[in-house]
C-alpha positions, 0 to 999 in steps of 0.5 A: 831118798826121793824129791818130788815137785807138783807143780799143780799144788806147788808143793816140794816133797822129800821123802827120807824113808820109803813104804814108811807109814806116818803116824805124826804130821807137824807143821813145824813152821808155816807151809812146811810140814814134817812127817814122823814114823811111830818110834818119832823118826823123820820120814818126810817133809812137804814144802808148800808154796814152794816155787816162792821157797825154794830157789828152782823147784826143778833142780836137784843137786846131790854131792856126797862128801868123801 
């Protein structure tokens, strides 16, 4: 799994799937969009205006659960 920002377009990505092709894109609620593989599996999804969103488009915190 990667997350990515672009702070020039404001835009939070996290990609699920690597190397993955989309061959569906939904914009499921305004500014964010879900990005489907071709059996219908999630992939990715894009946030848009994210540094409005998203509580600090600069930080990421990973926890796996035991």
């Amino acid at each position: 799994m990667k997350v990515h920002y672009d702070s020039k377009t404001d835009t939070l990505s996290v990609i699920l799937k690597d190397n993955t092709p989309v061959h569906e894109s939904d914009e499921e609620k305004p500014g964010i969009i879900l990005d489907y593989d071709k059996e219908g599996n999630l992939i990715s999804l894009e946030i848009l205006d994210a540094s409005r969103r998203v509580t600090d488009t600069r930080k990421v915190d990973f926890q796996l659960a035991e």
